[in-house]
C-alpha positions as CSV (number, residue, x, y, z in Angstrom):
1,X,0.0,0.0,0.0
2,X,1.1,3.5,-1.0
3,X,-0.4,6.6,0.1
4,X,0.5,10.2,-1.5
5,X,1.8,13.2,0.0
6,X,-1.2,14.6,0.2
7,X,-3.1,12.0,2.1
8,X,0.6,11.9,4.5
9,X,-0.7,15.6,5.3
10,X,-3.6,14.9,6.9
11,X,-4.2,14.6,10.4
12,X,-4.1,11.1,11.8
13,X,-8.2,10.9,12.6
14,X,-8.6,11.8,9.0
15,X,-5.7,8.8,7.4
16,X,-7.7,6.5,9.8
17,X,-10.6,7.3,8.5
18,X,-9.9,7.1,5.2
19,X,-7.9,3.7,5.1
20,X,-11.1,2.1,6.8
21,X,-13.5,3.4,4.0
22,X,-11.4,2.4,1.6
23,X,-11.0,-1.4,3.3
24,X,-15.0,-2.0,3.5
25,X,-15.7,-0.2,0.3
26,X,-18.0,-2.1,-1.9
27,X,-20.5,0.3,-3.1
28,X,-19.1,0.0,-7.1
29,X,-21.0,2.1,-9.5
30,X,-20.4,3.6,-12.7
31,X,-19.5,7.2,-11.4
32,X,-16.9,5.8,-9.1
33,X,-15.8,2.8,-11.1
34,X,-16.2,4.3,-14.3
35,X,-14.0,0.6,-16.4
36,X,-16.1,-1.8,-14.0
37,X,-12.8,-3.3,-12.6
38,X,-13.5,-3.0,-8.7
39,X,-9.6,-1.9,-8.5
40,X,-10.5,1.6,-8.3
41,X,-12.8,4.1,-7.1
42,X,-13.3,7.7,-6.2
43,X,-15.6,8.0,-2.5
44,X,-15.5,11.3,0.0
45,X,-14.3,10.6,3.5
46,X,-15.2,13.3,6.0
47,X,-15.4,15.7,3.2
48,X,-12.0,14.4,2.0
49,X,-12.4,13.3,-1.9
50,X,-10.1,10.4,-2.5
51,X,-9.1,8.2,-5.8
52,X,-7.5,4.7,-5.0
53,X,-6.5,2.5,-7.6
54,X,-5.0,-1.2,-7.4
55,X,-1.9,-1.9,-10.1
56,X,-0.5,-5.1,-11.5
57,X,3.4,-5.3,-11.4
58,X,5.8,-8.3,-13.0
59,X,7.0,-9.7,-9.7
60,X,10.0,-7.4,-10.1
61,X,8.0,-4.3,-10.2
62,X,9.1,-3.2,-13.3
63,X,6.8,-3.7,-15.5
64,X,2.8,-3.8,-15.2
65,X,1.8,-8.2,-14.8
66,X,0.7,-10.0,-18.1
67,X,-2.3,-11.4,-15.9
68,X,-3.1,-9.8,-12.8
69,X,-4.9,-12.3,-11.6
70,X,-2.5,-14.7,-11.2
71,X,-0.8,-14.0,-7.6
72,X,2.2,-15.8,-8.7
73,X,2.9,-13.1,-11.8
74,X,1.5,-10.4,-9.9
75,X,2.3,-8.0,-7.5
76,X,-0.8,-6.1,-6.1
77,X,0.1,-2.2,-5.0
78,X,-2.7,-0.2,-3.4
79,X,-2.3,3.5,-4.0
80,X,-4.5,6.1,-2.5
81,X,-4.3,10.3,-2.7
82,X,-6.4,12.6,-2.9
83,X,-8.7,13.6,-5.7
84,X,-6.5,16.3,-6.6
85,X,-3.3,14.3,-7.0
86,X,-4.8,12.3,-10.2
């Protein structure tokens, strides 16, 4: 998991907060999940718009995975920032 500068910033409370939504989110929809994937979505926490988006890295990190879901050719990173930072 990587979170951006931005989301650093914020006050403890607030990048509680936000990692919990973004654990039990489910509520998928075409606004927020506009390629259907489920490895990304835009919500508000506490007035705080955030984006977080799953990759698919080689198992060396260097390139994006040929099949991301196989867990044996793919690494899984979770990034999440703030709206803005897209």
């Amino acid at each position: 998991m990587v979170i951006t500068a931005g989301i650093a910033a914020l006050d403890p409370l607030r990048v509680n907060l936000i990692l919990a939504g973004v654990r039990t989110f489910s509520a998928f929809t075409a606004d927020n999940d506009p390629c259907g994937e489920h490895d990304c979505a835009t919500m508000t926490v506490r007035d705080t718009q955030i984006m977080w988006k799953i990759d698919y890295y080689d198992p060396t990190m260097t390139y994006l995975s040929t099949d991301a879901a196989d867990p044996i050719s793919a690494v899984r990173v979770l990034t999440i920032m703030l709206a803005n930072e897209y």
